[in-house]
N, C-alpha and C positions, 0 to 999 in steps of 0.2 A: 437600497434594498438589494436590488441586483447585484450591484459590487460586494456587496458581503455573500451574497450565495456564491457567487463565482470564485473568493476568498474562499472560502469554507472548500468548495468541491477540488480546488487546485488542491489545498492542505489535505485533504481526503485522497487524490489520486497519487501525490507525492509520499504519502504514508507507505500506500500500500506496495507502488513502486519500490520504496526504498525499503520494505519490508522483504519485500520479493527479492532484491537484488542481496540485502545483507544474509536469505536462507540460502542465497544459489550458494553463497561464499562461505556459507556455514555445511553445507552438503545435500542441502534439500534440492529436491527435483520442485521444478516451478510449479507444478499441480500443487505436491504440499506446500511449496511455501503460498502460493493462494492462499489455501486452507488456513492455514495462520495467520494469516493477514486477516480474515474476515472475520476470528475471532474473536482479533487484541479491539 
């Protein structure tokens, strides 16, 4: 049970990590790429 929530929140913070990092590269300021990450 735990090991699948802790799965789950790593895939969760890695998303949103590597969402953040692919807008910095795409032109977004880290506020909006948040924003976007919190959407998808």
């Amino acid at each position: 049970m735990w090991k699948r929530f802790e799965l789950w929140l790593v895939d969760q913070i890695d998303r949103i990590f590597g969402l953040e990092r692919l807008a910095r590269r795409a032109g977004f300021s880290p506020d909006e790429a948040r924003r976007i990450a919190r959407e998808k």
